[in-house]
C-alpha angles and dihedrals in degrees: 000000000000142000082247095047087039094055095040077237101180120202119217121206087269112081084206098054117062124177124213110199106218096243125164088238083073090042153128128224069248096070086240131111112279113240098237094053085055093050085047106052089049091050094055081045097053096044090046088061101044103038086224135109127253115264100168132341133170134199134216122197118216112165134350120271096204130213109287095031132104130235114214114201130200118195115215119199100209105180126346118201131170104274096009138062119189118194157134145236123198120187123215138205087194110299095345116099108221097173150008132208118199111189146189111201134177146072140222142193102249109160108235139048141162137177108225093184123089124226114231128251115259138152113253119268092261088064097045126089129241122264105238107241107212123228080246082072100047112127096016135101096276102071082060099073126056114228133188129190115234095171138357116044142290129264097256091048096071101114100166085269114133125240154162126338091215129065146167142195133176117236142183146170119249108243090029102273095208110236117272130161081252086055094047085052091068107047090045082060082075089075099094088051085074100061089085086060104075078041102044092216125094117277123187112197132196111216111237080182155352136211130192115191105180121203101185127326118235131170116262131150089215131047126196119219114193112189131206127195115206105180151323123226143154080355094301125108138192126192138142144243132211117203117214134188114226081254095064097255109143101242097184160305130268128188142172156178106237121204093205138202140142130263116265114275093022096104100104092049079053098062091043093063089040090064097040088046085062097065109031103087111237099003136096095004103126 
């Protein structure tokens, strides 16, 4: 499978116009596209039209494309240049624009490279446990993709405790989706999941933006997202992802804007980690 197949992308008889039929299979628990499957299918849309590799593409969210509609997406080559494309890709419900894709695309043979960030220690996904997927996120994308926490806590162990700020889970794609910079798009969507971590209380979180910033591509069946939380004000929230091969190559990096809020009928769980965090020196103050 790939990030085409995954996403149900449809090309028209233009290189330049996609469509995205709105399936549950690209959404939300909200019944709405998830903000990672729209990134993608510009992306494949992007790198179709240029012929080039991501090297680094954002998104911003305008409005909701619900369950039943159809995206169409337009491709724009900005400026083509001998190593370098830059260009963007907007996505329609009709005359409405929902979302716009800015890239960066290319490659070139310069001679030397290097990774300066460490991947974290974790035990491999067959030692990790699964991440409970509650009945909110039946018939989404998340129940899709197979996710194991490596560090950090599950879901229904959110007890209003705070915790860490970092956090990591293995994922991968049923049927072994190989890794492209639409795939990693998805998988950089978790971000905002990790904003219940530094709480301790569940979080859900509604992406303003996401950015995909892509080091090398190498195959992996696994890929290691290991999520950083910088901070939580006003109800938005900002953290980081870095996206790791099973090998230990840095795949990516992965970065958003959160609009953030609880589940419903965690309020008083809520209360109970504001009042720990409180007391507890350098944790859960954000």
């Amino acid at each position: 499978m790939d990030a085409r197949q995954f996403l149900g992308l449809e090309p028209t008889d233009d290189p330049l116009r996609w469509r995205l039929p709105v399936t549950p299979a690209v959404c939300t628990p909200g019944r709405f596209l998830y903000g990672g499957c729209g990134l993608a299918a510009g992306l494949v849309a992007l790198e179709a039209a240029s012929g080039r590799p991501t090297i680094w593409a954002t998104a911003q969210y305008l409005a909701y494309a619900p369950v039943g509609s159809v995206v169409d997406w337009e491709v724009l080559l900005a400026a083509q240049g001998r190593h370098t494309t830059q260009a963007r890709a907007i996505g329609r419900l009709g005359d409405e624009e929902i979302i716009t894709v800015n890239a960066a695309l290319g490659s070139s043979e310069f001679d030397l490279s290097g990774t300066w960030v460490d991947r974290p220690a974790v035990p491999p996904p067959d030692q990790c446990p699964q991440q409970d997927i509650p009945p909110l996120f039946a018939d989404s994308v998340l129940v899709r993709v197979e996710h194991r926490v490596a560090t950090g806590r599950a879901m229904s162990a959110m007890d209003g405790t705070p915790g860490e700020a970092r956090s990591a889970f293995w994922t991968r794609v049923p049927g072994h989706l190989e890794p492209s910079a639409a795939t990693l798009a998805v998988i950089g969507d978790y971000v905002s999941g990790g904003v219940s971590q530094p709480l301790g209380v569940r979080t859900m979180g509604r992406s303003l933006d996401n950015t995909l910033r892509v080091a090398t591509l190498v195959p992996t069946e696994w890929i290691l997202c290991d999520i950083h939380i910088h901070a939580l004000h006003h109800g938005f929230g900002q953290g980081l992802a870095y996206l790791w091969a099973e090998d230990g190559t840095l795949l990516a990096t992965a970065s958003q804007s959160i609009s953030v809020r609880r589940w419903p009928g965690d309020a008083a769980v809520v209360e109970q980690g504001a009042a720990l965090s409180q007391s507890v020196p350098g944790r859960g103050r954000q």
